[in-house]
N, C-alpha and C positions, 0 to 999 in steps of 0.2 A: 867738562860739559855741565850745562847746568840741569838738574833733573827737572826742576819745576818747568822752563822752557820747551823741552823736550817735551814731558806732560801733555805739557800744552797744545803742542803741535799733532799727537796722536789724538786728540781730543778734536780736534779741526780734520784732521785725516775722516774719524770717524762719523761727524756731522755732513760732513761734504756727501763721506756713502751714503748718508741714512736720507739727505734731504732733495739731491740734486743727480738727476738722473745724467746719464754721459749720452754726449749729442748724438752719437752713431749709434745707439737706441732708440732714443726720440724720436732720428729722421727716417728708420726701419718702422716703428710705427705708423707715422704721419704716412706713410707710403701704405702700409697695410690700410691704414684709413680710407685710400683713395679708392680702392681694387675691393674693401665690402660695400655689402649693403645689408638692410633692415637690422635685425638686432645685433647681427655683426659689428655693424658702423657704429650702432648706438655701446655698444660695452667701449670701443675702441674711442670714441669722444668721452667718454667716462675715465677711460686709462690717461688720457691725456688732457684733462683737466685736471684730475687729481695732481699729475705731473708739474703742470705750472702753479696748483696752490700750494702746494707742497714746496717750490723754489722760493714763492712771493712770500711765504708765511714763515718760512725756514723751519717749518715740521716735518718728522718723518714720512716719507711716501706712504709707509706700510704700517699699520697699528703691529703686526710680527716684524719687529726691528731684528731681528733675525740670529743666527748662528755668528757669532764676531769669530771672523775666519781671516787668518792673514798667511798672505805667502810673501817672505823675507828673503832679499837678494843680500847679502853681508858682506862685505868688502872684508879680503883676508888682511887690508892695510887700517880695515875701519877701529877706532882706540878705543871703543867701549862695547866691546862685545858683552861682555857679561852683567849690561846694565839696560840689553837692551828686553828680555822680557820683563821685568820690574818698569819698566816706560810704560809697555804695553797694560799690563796689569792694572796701573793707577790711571790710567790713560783711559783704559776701559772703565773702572770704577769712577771717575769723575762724571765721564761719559754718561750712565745711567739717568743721572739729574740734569746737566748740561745743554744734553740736548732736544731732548730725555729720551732713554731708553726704556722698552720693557726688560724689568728683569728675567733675561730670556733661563734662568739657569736651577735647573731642583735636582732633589737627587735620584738618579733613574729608579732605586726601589721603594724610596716612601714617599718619591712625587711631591717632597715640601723644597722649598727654595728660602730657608732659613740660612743661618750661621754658616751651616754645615753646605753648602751650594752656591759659593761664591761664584763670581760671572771669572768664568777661565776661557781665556782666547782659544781657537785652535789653532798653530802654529806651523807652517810649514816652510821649510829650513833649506835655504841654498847659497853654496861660497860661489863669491863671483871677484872677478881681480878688483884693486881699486881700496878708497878707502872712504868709501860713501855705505850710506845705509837705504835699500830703496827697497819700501813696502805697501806691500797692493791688499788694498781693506776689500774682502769679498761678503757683506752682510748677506747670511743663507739660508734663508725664512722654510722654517721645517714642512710648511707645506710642499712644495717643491725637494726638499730632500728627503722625505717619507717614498719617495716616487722614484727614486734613483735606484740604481742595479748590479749587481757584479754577474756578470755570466762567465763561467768555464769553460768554456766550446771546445771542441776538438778539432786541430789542425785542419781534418776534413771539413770540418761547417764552410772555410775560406769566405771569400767578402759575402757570397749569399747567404752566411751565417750571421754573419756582420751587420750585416743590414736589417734578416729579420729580428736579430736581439732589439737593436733601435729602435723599428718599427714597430713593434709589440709592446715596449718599453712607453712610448711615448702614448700607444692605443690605450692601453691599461691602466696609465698615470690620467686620461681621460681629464675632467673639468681641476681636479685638487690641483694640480702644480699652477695654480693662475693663468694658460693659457692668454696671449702666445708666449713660446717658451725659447729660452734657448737651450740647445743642446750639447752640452761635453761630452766627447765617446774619447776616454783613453784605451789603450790597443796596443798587448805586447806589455812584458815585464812580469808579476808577479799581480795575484789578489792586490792585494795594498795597491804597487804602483798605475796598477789599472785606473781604480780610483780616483787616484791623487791625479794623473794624467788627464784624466777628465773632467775635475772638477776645477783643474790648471788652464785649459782651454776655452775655460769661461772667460779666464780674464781677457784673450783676444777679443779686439773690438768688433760689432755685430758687421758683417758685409766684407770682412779681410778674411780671404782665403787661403788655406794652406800654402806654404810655397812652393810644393812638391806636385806636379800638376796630378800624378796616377792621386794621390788624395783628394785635392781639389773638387777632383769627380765625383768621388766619391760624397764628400761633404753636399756637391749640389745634388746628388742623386737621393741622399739622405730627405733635403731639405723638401725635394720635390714628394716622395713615396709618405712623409710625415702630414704632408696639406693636405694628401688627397682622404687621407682618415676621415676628414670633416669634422673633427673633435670642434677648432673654432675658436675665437674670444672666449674666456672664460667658461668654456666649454658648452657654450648653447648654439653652436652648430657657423660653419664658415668658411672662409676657404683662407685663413690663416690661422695654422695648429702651434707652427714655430716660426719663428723671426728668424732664426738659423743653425746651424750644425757647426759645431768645429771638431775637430779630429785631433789626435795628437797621437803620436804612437812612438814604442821604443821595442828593441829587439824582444825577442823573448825564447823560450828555449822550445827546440822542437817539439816535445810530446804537449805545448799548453797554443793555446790560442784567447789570454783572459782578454775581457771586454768590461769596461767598467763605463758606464753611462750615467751623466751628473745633469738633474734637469736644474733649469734654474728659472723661477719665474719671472711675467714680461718687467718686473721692477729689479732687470739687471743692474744691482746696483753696487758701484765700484769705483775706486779715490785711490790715487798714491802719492805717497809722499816720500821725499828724498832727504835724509839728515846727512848732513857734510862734515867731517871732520873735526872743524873749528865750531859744531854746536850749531850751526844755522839750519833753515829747515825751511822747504816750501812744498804746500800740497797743491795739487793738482788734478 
């Protein structure tokens, strides 16, 4: 495969997130645009202008070009497994200038973003059959993930517990996550995979629901208990706090019940792209 090509392609994965919001967001909005009014409407005309300048000019939505967060499906038949963070890595550092990125990256105890704080992807790792490479660019603007959650609950909390960690999560994350927001709640697994489950359920697209209907419910019931907060647009009051909830859950062991909740602001912003075997590559 050729690296410089590849490069290239992750470089185009990550413009695509940074500049071009995905439709089934937009049309979530333009609908929330319909149903406010007063400075509701007006933040939510603001959200979507920025939106189309932002396609028309091919600049970032977001001056916080965010946390470069990628979740990798790897093909156990794909030939270059071990070339593919070095893609990412130079992929991202070209990225910076390209399209331009803020240098989102310093070092947590002296706060400088020198030498020593180079921009490092976060990586999240899955064997899938096949011999293709397909990865989902999740840019994750620290405003919205300052506001995210891990709760512990005890088996007894059950959904009513459930629900208030979300609710309370989303009351308390109040105007900072950019409102409206979407919401990951992973559920079931361990601390970590709590997390990782929820901030995985971002990348379902906004208005696709669980397939499992008993969640389903849950998700709507989420979606409905989070508007009624009145938090709003950008948090200056409304009757849309979130664009929606997704769920995702895996078993977990009797004595735990973790809940891990991933907000992500209304600049869900998200691109994948698929390398193939023979070095070819298209984003999406």
């Amino acid at each position: 495969m050729d690296d410089k090509e590849i490069t290239r392609g992750i470089v185009e994965l990550i413009r695509t997130a940074e500049t071009t919001l995905p439709k089934d967001v937009i049309t979530a909005l333009k609908k929330a645009y319909t149903t406010e009014t007063g400075i509701a409407k007006l933040q939510l005309a603001t959200i979507l202008d920025n939106i189309r300048l932002a396609a028309q000019t091919h600049q970032p939505l977001c001056q916080d070009t965010g946390i470069q967060t990628f979740f990798l499906n790897v093909g156990t038949d794909f030939p270059s497994i071990d070339r593919i963070q070095p893609w990412l890595q130079k992929g991202l550092a070209k990225a910076i200038t390209a399209v331009p990125l803020r240098p989102n990256a310093v070092d947590p105890l002296t706060r400088t973003n020198g030498d020593d704080a180079k921009p490092s992807p976060v990586l999240y790792w899955s064997l899938v059959p096949g011999d293709s490479l397909h990865i989902h660019a999740l840019p994750k603007g620290s405003g919205s993930e300052n506001t995210s959650r891990l709760a512990m609950l005890n088996p007894s909390d059950g959904i009513d517990g459930i629900k208030k960690t979300v609710v309370d999560t989303v009351t308390r994350a109040g105007g900072r996550p950019c409102p409206p927001t979407i919401v990951g709640v992973g559920i079931g697994g361990d601390a970590a995979t709590a997390l990782k489950l929820g901030k995985t359920a971002l990348l379902r697209p906004v208005g696709r629901r669980h397939p499992d209907p008993a969640v389903a419910r849950l998700e709507k019931d989420l979606i409905s208990e989070c508007n009624k907060t009145g938090i709003g647009p950008m948090g200056l009051g409304g009757k849309t706090t979130v664009l929606d909830v997704h769920i995702q859950t895996v078993p977990c062991h009797p004595a735990g019940l973790p809940v891990g909740v991933a907000m992500q602001c209304w600049a869900d912003r998200r691109a994948h792209i698929t390398i193939r075997a023979n070095g070819t590559w298209e984003v999406r």
